[in-house]
N, C-alpha and C positions, 0 to 999 in steps of 0.2 A: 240623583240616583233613583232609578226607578224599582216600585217593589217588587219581590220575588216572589213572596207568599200568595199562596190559592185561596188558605182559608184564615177567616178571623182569627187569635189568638184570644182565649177566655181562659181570664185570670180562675187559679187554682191553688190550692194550697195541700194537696193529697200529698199523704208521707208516698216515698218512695224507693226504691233502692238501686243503682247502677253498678252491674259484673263487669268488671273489664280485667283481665289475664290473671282470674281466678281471686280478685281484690275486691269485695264488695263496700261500695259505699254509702251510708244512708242520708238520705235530701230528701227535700221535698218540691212538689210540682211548682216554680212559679206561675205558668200557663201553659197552656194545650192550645192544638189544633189535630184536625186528622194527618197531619202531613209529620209535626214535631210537637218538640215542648223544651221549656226552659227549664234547667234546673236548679235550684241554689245548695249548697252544701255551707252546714258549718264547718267543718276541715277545710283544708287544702288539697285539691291532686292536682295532676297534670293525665292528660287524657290527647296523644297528639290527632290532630284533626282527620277522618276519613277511615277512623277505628272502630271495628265491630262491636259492638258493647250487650248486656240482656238488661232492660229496664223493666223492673216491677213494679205495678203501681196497685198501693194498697187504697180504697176508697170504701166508705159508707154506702156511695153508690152501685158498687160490683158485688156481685156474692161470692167468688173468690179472685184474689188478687192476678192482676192483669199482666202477663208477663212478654214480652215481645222485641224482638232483634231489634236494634237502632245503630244508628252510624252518628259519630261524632258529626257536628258541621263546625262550632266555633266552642274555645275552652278557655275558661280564664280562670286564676286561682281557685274561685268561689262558686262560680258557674259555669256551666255546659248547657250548650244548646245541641237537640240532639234531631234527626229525623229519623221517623219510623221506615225499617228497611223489612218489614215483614210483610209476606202479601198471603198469609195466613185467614181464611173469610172471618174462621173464629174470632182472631184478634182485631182484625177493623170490625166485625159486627160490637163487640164488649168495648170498644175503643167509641166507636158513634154512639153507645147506649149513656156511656162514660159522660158524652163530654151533651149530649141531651139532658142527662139528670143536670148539670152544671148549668145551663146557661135555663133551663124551668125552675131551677130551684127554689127560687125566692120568687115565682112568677111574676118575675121583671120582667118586661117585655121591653125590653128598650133599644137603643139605637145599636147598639155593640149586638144583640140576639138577633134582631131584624139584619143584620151585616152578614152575620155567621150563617144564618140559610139562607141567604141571596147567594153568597157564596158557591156555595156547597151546592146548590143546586143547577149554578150555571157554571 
């Protein structure tokens, strides 16, 4: 099966929280990319695939919490993976800044950081 994804996935743990028909969730990020991210919930929902949703993502990294339109892609008891559907510059600019503080953080420069801007750039 060949891959889909554009860009690297960098592991995350930022609290978060998923609106979907006025029901909010709280989880947190298991990882990012500019494209999506994984989410894990302690609860259970059901979320059917191809649904408009508002994900906020609260982070140390942001000065206020990041909030932006997402579309289900896959949902399972405990997790949702979701893709960013907002072409808002604000939120990909706070979204790229997001996931730069993430992968400098620990200025690990390793295989997976080297992956994520080859990526991104080509």
């Amino acid at each position: 099966m060949k891959e889909k994804r554009k860009f690297q996935r960098i592991r995350c743990g930022s609290k978060c929280s998923l609106t979907h028909c006025n029901i909010t969730y709280l989880g947190r990020l298991v990882n990012i990319s500019m494209d999506g991210a994984l989410i894990g919930f302690n609860e259970g929902l059901v979320i059917p695939n191809n649904e408009k949703c508002v994900l906020t993502i609260y982070s140390d990294e942001l000065k206020t919490p990041l909030k932006s339109e997402v579309m289900v892609i896959h949902s399972n008891f405990t997790m949702v993976g979701i893709k960013f559907a907002s072409e808002d510059v604000k939120v990909r600019k706070a979204l790229d800044c997001l996931i730069h503080c993430l992968v400098t953080k620990e200025g690990d420069w390793d295989k997976e950081t080297t992956l994520f801007y080859r990526e991104r750039e080509g």
